[in-house]
C-alpha positions as CSV (number, residue, x, y, z in Angstrom):
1,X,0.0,0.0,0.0
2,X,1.5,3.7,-1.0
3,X,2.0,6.0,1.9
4,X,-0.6,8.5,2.4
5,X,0.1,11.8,0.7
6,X,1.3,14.8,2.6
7,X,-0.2,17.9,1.7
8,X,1.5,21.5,2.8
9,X,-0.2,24.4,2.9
10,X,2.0,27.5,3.6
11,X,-0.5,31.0,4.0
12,X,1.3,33.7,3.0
13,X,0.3,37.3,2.4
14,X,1.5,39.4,-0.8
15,X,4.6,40.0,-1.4
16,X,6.7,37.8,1.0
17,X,8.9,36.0,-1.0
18,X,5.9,33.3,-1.8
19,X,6.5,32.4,-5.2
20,X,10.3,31.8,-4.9
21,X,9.2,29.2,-1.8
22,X,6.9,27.4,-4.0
23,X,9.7,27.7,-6.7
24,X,12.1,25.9,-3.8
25,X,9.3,22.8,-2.8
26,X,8.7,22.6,-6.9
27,X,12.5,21.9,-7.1
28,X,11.9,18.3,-5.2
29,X,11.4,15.9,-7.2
30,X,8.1,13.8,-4.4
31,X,6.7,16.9,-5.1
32,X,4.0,18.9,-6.9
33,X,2.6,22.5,-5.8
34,X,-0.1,24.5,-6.1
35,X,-0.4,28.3,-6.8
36,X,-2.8,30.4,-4.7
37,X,-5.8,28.2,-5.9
38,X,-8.3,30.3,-4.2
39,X,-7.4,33.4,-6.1
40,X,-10.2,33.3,-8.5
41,X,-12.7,32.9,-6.3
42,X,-11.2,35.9,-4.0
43,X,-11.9,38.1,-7.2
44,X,-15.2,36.7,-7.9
45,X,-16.6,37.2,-4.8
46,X,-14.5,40.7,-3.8
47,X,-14.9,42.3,-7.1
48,X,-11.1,43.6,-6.6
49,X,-9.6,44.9,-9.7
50,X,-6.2,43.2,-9.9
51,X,-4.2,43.2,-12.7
52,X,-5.4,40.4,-15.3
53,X,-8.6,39.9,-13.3
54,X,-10.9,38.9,-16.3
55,X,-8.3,36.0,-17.4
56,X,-7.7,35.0,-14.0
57,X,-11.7,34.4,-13.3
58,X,-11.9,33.1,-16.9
59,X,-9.3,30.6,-16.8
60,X,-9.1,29.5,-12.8
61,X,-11.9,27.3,-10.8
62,X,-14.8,30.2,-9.0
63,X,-16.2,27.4,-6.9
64,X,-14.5,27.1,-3.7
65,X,-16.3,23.6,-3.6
66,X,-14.3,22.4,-6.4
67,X,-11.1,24.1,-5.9
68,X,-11.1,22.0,-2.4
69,X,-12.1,19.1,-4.3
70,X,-9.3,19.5,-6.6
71,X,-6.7,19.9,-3.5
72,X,-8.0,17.0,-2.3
73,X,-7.4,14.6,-5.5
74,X,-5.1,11.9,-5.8
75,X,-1.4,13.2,-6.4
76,X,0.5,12.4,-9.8
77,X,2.3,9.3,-9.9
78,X,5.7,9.7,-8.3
79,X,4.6,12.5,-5.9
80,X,3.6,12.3,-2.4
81,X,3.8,15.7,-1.7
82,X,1.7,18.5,-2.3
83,X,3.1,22.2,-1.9
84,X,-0.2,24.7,-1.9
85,X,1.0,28.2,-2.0
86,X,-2.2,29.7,-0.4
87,X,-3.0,33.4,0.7
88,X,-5.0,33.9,3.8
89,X,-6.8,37.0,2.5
90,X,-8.1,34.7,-0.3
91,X,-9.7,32.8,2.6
92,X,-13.2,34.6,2.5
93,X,-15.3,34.3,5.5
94,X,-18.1,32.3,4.0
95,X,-15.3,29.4,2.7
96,X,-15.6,26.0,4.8
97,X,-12.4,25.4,7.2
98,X,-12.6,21.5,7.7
99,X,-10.8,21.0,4.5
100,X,-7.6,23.4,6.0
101,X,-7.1,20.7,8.9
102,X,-6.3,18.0,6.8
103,X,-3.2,20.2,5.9
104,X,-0.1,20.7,7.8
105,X,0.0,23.9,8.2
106,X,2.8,27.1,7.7
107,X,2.3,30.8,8.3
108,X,4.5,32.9,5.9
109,X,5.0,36.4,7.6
110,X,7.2,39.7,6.2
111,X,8.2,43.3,7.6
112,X,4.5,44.9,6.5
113,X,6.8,47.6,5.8
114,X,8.0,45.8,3.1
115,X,4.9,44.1,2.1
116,X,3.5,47.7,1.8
117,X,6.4,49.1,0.1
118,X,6.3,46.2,-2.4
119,X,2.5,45.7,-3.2
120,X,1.9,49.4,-3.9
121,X,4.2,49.4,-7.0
122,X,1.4,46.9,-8.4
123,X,-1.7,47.9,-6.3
124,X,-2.9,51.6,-5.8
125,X,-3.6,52.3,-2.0
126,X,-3.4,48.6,-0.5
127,X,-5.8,48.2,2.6
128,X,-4.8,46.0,6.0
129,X,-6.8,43.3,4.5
130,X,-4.4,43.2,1.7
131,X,-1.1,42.6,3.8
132,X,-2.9,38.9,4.5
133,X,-1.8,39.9,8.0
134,X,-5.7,39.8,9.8
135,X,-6.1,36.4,8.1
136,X,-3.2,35.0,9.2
137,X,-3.5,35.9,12.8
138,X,-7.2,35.0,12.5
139,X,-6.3,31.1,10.7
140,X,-3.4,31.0,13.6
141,X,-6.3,31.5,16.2
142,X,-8.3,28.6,14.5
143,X,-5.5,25.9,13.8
144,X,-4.6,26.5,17.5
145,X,-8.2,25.8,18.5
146,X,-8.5,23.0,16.3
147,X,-5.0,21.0,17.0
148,X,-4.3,22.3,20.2
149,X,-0.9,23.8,19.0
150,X,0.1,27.0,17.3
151,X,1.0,26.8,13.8
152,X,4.5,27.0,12.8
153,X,5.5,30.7,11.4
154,X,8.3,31.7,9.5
155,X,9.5,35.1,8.4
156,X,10.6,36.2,4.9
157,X,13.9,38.1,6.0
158,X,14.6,35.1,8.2
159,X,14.7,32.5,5.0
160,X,16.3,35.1,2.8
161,X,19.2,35.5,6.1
162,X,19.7,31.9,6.3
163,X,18.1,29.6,3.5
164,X,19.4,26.1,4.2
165,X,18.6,26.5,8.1
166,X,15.3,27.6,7.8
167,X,14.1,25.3,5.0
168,X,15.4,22.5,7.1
169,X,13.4,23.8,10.0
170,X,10.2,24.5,8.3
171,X,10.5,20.7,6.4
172,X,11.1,19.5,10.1
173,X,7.6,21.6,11.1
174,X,5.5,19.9,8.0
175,X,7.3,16.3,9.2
176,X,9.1,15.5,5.7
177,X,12.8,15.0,4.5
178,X,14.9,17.6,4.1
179,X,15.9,17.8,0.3
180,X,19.2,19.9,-0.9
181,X,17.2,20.3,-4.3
182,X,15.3,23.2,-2.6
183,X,18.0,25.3,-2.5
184,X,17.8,26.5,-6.1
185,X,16.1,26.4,-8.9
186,X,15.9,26.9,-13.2
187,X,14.8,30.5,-14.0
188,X,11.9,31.1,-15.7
189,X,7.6,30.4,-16.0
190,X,6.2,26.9,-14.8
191,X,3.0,25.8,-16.0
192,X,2.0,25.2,-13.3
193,X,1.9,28.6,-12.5
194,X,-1.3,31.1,-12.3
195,X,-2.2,33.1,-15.4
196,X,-1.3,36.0,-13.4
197,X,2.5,35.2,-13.6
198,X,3.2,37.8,-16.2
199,X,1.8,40.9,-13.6
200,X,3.7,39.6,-10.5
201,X,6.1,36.8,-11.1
202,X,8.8,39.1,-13.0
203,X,11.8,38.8,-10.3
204,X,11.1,35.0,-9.5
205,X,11.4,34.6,-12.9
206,X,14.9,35.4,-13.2
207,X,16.0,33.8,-10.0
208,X,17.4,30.6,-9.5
209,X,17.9,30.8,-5.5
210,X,16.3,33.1,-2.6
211,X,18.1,36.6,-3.2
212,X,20.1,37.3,-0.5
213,X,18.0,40.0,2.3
214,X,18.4,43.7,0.8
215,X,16.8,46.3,3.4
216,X,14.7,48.6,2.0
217,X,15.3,52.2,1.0
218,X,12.7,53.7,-0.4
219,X,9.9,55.7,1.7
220,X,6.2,54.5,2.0
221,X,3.3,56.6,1.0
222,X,2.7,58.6,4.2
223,X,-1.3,57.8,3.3
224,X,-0.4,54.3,4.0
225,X,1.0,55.2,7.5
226,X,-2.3,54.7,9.2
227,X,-2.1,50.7,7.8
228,X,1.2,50.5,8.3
229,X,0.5,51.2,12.3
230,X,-2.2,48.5,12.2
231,X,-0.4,45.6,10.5
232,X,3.4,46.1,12.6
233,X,0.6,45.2,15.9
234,X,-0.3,42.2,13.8
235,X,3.0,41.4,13.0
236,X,4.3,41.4,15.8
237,X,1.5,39.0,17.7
238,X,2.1,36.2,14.5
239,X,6.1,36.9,15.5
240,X,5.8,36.1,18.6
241,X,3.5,32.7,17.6
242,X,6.5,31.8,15.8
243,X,9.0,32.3,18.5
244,X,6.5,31.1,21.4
245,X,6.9,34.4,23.2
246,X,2.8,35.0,23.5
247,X,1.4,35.6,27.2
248,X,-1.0,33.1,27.5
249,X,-4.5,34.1,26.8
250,X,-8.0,32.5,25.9
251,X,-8.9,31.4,22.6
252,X,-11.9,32.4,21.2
253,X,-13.3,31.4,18.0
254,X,-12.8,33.9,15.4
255,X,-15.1,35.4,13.0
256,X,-16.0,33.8,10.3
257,X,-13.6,30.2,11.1
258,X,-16.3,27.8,10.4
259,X,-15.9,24.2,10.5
260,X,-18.8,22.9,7.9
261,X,-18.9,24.0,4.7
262,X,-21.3,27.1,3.7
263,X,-22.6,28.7,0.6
C-alpha cells in the first residue's frame, strides 16, 4: 500500500517571497505544488480589480467547492507531496475550514513595511486586508483551536538571512525530508503557474535561489502610515507565535472560522 500523501499548505500574504518558496518545494522531485488556488474565487466574490482579473476568473476554478475538491485529488504518480502556496486573504469568510485541517499547516510572515512598500508598485492604496496579516492571525487563532498547538511561522527576511537553516526547519515543522534540491532552482515560467504570472512573477522569474536580504530604501506613501501602524501590531503578535513568546490568553473562535462548509 503507498504512503498517504502529505499535503503543505503554507499561508502567506503578498509580497513575501511566496512564489520563490513554491519555486524551492517545486524543485523536489516527491513533489507537486499548487499556486494560490483560491485566487479566483477571491476576485469573484471581492470584485477587486487586480491586474489580469478577467483572465484570472476566466481561466481559474470560481467554486471554492471544487477548488477543495481538486486539492483534495489523488497526487500524480511519483509524488507524495503537495506544496499549496495559499494566501490567507483569499480565505473569504463564507469558505468551509474542515478541509484546511487535513493540511499541515505554515504561516508565511514579512516586515509589513516591506509588504507595503512592495504591493503598492502593483496595487494603488493597499488596505490591512491586503497585507494577508488579519487572516493569518485569525487562521493562527483557528488551527490552534482545532490541534491544540500554534502553527508553525516563519519570516521572509529570516529564510532570505539563512536559507538552508530555515528550509530545514520549516521541512522539520510539515514532518518530511529535508531535500538539498530546494535550495535552487531553473529560472523562468512553470505551468503550473497562475495566469497572473506575467503581472507579479517578473523577479522570480529570473531567480534561481532566494536573493540574499536587501533592506529597504525607499519611503512609503505617508497615506499608507495609518495601515502600516495597524499591521506592525499584527506582526508582531504572528512573530511572537513563531517564536512562542505569546502571554497566554483564551482562545476564542474567530469570525468567520467555520468548521462545515457554507454557501
Amino acid at each position: 500500500m503507498s504512503a498517504a500523501p502529505i499535503r503543505v499548505a503554507v499561508w502567506s500574504g503578498p509580497r513575501n517571497i511566496s512564489t520563490a518558496l513554491m519555486r524551492s518545494w517545486g524543485s523536489r522531485a516527491d513533489t507537486v505544488v499548487v499556486d494560490e488556488p483560491l485566487y479566483a474565487h477571491y476576485l469573484l466574490h471581492t470584485g477587486l480589480e487586480h491586474p489580469g482579473r478577467e483572465e484570472v476568473i476566466a481561466r481559474h476554478e470560481t467554486d471554492w467547492r471544487r477548488v477543495v475538491d481538486a486539492l483534495d485529488a489523488p497526487l500524480p504518480d511519483g509524488r507524495r507531496i503537495q506544496y499549496e502556496k495559499q494566501m490567507s486573504h483569499h480565505l473569504l469568510p463564507h469558505i468551509g475550514r474542515d478541509w484546511i485541517a487535513r493540511r499541515r499547516n505554515v504561516l508565511l510572515i514579512r516586515d509589513p513595511l516591506e509588504v507595503l512598500l512592495s504591493y503598492s508598485r502593483v496595487i494603488e492604496r493597499p488596505r490591512l486586508e491586503d497585507t494577508g496579516l488579519p487572516g493569518q492571525l485569525e487562521l493562527a487563532r483557528w488551527l490552534e483551536q482545532e490541534t491544540g498547538k500554534p502553527p508553525a511561522v516563519f519570516d521572509a527576511k529570516r529564510i532570505l538571512l539563512e536559507p538552508e537553516a530555515s528550509l530545514r526547519a520549516m521541512c522539520a515543522a510539515v514532518d518530511v525530508p529535508w531535500d538539498s534540491a530546494m535550495l535552487q532552482w531553473q529560472p523562468g515560467r512553470r505551468a503550473t503557474d497562475g495566469v497572473w504570472a506575467p503581472h507579479w512573477y517578473a523577479a522570480v522569474e529570473r531567480s534561481s535561489r532566494f536573493e540574499p536580504y536587501r533592506p529597504p530604501t525607499e519611503r512609503l506613501d505617508p497615506a499608507l502610515e495609518p495601515v502600516l501602524e495597524e499591521a506592525r501590531t499584527l506582526y508582531a503578535e504572528l512573530a511572537a507565535i513563531g517564536s512562542n513568546e505569546r502571554p497566554h490568553r483564551r482562545r476564542e473562535t474567530p469570525d468567520g472560522a467555520r468548521r462545515a462548509r457554507s454557501p
